[in-house]
C-alpha positions as CSV (number, residue, x, y, z in Angstrom):
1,X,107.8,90.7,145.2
2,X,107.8,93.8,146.8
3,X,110.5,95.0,149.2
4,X,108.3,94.8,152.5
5,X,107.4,91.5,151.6
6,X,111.2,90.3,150.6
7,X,112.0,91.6,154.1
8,X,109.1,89.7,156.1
9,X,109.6,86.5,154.0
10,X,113.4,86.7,155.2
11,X,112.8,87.5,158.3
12,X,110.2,84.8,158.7
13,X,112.6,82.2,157.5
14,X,115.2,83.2,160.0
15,X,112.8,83.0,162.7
16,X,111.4,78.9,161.6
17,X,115.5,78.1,161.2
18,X,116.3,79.4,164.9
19,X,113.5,77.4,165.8
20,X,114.5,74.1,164.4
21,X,118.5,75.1,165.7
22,X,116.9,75.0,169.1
23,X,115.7,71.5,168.8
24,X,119.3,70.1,166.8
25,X,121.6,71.6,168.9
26,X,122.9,68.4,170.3
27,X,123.6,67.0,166.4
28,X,127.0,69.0,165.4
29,X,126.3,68.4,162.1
30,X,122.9,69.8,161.5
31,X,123.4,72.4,163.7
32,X,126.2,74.1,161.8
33,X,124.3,73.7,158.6
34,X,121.1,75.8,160.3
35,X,123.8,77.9,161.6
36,X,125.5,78.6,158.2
37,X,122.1,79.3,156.9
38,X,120.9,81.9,159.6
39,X,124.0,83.7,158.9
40,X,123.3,83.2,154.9
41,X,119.9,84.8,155.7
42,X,120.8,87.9,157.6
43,X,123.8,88.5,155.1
44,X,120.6,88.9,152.1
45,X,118.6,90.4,154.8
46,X,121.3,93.5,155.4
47,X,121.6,93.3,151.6
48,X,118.0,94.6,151.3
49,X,118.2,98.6,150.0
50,X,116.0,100.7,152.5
51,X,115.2,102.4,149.5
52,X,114.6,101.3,145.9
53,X,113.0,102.6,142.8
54,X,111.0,100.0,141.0
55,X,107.6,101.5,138.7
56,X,105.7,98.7,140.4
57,X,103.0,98.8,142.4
58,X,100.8,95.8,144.3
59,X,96.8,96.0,146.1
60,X,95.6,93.1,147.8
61,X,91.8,93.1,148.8
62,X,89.4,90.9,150.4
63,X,85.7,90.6,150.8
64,X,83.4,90.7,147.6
65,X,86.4,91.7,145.2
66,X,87.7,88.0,145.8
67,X,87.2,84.6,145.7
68,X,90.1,83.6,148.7
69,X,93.3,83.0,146.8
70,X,92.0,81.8,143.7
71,X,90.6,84.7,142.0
72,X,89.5,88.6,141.2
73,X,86.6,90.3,139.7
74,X,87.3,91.3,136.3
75,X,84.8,94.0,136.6
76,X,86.4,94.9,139.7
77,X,89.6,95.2,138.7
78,X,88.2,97.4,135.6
79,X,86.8,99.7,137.6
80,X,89.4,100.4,140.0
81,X,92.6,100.3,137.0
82,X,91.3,103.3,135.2
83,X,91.2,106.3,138.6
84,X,94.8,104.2,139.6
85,X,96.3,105.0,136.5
86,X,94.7,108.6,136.7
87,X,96.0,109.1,140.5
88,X,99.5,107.8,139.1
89,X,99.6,109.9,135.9
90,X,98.6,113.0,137.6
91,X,101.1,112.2,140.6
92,X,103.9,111.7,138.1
93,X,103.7,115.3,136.2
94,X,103.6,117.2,139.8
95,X,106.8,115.5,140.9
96,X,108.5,116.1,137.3
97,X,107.3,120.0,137.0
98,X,107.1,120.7,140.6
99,X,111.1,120.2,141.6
100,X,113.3,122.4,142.3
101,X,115.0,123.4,139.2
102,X,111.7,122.8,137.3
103,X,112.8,120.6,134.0
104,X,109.5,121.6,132.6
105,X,106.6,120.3,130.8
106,X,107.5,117.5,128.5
107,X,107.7,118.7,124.0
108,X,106.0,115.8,123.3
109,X,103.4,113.6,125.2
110,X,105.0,110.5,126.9
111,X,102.9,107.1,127.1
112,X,102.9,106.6,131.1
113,X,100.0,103.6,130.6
114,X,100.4,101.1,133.8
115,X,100.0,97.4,132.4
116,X,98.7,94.7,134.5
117,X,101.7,92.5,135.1
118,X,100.8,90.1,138.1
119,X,98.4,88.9,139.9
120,X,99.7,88.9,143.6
121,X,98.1,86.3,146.0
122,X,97.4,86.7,150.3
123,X,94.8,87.4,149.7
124,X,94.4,88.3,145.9
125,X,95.4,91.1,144.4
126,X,96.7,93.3,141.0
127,X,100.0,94.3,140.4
128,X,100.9,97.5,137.9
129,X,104.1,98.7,136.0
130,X,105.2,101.1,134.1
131,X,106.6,99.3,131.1
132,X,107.6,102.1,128.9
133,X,110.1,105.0,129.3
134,X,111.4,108.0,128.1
135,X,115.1,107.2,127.6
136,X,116.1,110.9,127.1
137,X,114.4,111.5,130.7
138,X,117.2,110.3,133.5
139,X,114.9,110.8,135.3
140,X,111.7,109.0,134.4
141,X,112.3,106.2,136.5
142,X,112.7,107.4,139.4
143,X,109.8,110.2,139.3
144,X,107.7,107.2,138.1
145,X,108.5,105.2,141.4
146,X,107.7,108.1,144.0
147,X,104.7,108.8,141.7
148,X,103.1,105.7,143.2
149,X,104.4,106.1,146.6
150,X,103.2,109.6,146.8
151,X,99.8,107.6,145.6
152,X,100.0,105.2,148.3
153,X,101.0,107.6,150.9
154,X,97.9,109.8,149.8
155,X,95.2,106.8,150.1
156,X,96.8,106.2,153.5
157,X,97.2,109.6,155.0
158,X,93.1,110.1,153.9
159,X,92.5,107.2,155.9
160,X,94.3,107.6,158.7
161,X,95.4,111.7,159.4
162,X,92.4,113.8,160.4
163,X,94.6,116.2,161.2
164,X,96.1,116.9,157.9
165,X,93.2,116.4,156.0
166,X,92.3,120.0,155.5
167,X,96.1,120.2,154.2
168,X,95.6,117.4,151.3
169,X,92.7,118.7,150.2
170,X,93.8,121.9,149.2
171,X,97.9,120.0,148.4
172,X,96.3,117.8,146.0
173,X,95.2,118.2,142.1
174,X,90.9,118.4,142.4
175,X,91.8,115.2,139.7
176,X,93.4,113.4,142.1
177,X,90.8,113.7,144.6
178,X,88.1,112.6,142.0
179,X,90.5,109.8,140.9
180,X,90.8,108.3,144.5
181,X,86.8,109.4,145.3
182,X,86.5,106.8,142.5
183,X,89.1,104.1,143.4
184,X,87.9,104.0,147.3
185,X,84.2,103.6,146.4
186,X,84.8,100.9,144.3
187,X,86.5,99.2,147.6
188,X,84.2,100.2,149.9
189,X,81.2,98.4,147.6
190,X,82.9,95.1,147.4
191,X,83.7,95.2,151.8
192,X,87.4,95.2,150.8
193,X,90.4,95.5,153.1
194,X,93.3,97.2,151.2
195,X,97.1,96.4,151.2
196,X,99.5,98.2,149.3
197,X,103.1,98.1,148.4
198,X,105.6,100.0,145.8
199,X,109.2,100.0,146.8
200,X,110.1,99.9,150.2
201,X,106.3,101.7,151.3
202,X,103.6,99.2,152.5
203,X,100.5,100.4,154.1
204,X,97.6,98.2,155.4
205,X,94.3,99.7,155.8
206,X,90.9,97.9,157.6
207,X,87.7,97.8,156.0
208,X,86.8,100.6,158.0
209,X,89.5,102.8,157.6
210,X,88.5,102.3,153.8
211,X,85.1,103.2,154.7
212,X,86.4,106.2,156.7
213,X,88.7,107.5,153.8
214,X,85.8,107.3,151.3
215,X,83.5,109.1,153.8
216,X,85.7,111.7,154.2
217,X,86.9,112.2,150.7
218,X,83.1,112.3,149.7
219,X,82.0,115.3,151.7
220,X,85.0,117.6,149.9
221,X,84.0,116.0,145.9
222,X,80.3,116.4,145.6
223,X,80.6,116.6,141.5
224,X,82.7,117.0,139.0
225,X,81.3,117.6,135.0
226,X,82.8,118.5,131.6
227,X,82.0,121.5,129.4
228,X,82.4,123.7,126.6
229,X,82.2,126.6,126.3
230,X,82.6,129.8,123.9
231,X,85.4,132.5,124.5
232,X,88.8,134.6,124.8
233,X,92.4,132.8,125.7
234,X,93.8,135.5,127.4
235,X,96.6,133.8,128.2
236,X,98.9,130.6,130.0
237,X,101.2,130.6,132.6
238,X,103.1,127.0,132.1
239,X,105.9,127.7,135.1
240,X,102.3,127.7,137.2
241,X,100.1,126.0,135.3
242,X,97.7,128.0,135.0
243,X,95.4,129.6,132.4
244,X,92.7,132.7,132.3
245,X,89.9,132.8,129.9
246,X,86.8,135.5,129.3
247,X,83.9,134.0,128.7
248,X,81.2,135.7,125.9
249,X,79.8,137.8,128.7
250,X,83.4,139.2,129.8
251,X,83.6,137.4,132.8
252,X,87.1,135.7,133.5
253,X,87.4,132.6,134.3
254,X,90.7,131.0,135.5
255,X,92.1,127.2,136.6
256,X,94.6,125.0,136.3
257,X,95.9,123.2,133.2
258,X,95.8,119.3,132.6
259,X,99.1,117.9,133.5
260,X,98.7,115.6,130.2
261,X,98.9,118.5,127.7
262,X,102.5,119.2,127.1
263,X,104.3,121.9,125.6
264,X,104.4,121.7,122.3
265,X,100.0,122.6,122.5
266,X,100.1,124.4,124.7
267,X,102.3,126.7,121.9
268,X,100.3,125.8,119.4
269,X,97.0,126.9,121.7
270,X,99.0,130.5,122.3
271,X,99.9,130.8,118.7
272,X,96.5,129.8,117.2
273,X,93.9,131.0,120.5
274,X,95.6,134.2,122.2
275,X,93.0,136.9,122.4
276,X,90.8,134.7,119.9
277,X,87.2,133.4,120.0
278,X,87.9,129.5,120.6
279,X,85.9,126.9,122.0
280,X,87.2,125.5,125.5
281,X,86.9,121.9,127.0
282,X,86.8,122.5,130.7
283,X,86.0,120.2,133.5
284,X,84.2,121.4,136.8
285,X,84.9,120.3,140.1
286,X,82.9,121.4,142.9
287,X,84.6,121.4,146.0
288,X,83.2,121.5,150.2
289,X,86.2,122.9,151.8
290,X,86.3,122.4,156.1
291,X,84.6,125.9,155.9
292,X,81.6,124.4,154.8
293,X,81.3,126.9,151.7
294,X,81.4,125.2,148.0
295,X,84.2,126.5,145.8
296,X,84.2,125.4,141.9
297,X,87.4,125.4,140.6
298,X,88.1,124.8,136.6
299,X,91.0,122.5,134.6
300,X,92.0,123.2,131.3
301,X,91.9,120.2,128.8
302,X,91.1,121.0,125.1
303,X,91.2,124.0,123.0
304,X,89.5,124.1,119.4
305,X,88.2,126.5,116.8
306,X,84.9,128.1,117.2
């Protein structure tokens, strides 16, 4: 159960017991024992962290996605999983490479799959964990558990803050974008409400602030494709992420690398690719920034031999 909901359940309980106090006062007996138990409740109530770090995250939904209580869409819940656990994974290698004190990209890749582990009802919903860790990461945990708050916050603020919207679009990985482009049209083609909770962060969201998120996310992601193309490494900046390649007519071309290729290829791409002839795996994303003029911007994910 999530910590919002812990808190409301409490609260709710403490409420129905003062109610039934009110009508028992005049039997000692009873009275005390609702007593004792208000108190009981407020003690776990106070007990409650304000913060906690828990790899867990819960969506409820409604309309098309559900059948009441009883059930979910399987093809629903397939659909929306996969740009989740994209939005999650992506989330998760900012906060660990973009802190203060950088620790880095990770020497070897580090499973971060999210496994389906409940099925949360009021309405109906999916809840996902991160299972496995890296035990020689202190701090895996932890950067796991904002990961999906930062998510949450992110699907909310799209909805809800016109004002800042200009500022996530250029904040946020073009991936990410794509990832939730994907996640909200999946909600908005079932009618869904959307409620979701990791930690102490819950956020509620209306059909149509759904449909308003979606809207807006769709004008700035018109497209997004994969190619390959020939040329030249000329070289990768891994404190900055970022990489510069000339293409076979000499023009350069420069972008981002994927968050999921750690360091030990990235090594092995400078050691083998440096000022070589190489074939690149690049995907495309072609932004509409608030300007109105299309931008196409370029993320590294495979390099191989010609």
């Amino acid at each position: 159960m999530s910590l919002h909901n812990r808190r409301q359940n409490i609260k709710a309980e403490i409420i129905d017991t003062e109610r039934l106090l009110e009508m028992v006062r005049s039997h000692p007996l009873m009275a005390d024992s609702l007593q004792e138990k208000i108190e009981m409740l407020n003690d776990e109530l106070s007990k409650i962290p304000d913060i906690i770090h828990e790899p867990v995250m819960q969506f409820l939904f409604s309309g098309n996605a559900v059948y009441g209580s009883d059930g979910i869409k399987s093809t629903f819940v397939s659909k929306i999983t996969q740009p989740v656990q994209g939005l999650v994974q992506t989330q998760l290698a900012i906060n660990k490479y973009g802190k203060v004190g950088k620790r880095g990209r990770t020497k070897k890749k580090v499973k971060n799959d999210l496994y389906l582990t409940g099925l949360p009802k009021g309405s109906f919903g999916i809840e996902l964990t991160r299972i496995d860790y890296d035990e020689h990461d202190l701090y895996d945990l932890v950067d796991t558990s904002e990961a999906m708050k930062d998510v949450i916050n992110l699907i909310k603020n799209t909805a809800l803050e016109e004002d800042l919207f200009s500022e996530i679009i250029e904040k946020t990985p073009k991936r990410n974008l794509s990832n939730l482009k994907k996640f909200l049209q999946e909600v908005v083609n079932e009618n869904s409400i959307l409620k979701m909770d990791s930690g102490e962060v819950h956020v509620e969201l209306s059909n149509e602030q759904v449909n308003k998120a979606y809207r807006r996310i769709s004008t700035v992601i018109e497209n997004e494709d994969e190619i390959i193309i020939e040329g030249v490494l000329r070289g990768m900046l891994l404190d900055s992420n970022k990489f510069e390649i000339l293409d076979t007519e000499g023009k350069p071309i420069s972008g981002y690398i994927n968050n999921e290729l750690d360091e030990e290829t990235l090594i092995e791409y400078d050691r083998l690719y440096l000022n070589q002839n190489c074939k690149i795996h690049l995907r495309v994303y072609y932004i509409n920034y608030a300007s109105k003029q299309e931008k196409i911007e370029y993320e590294l994910l495979e390099i191989e031999r010609v």
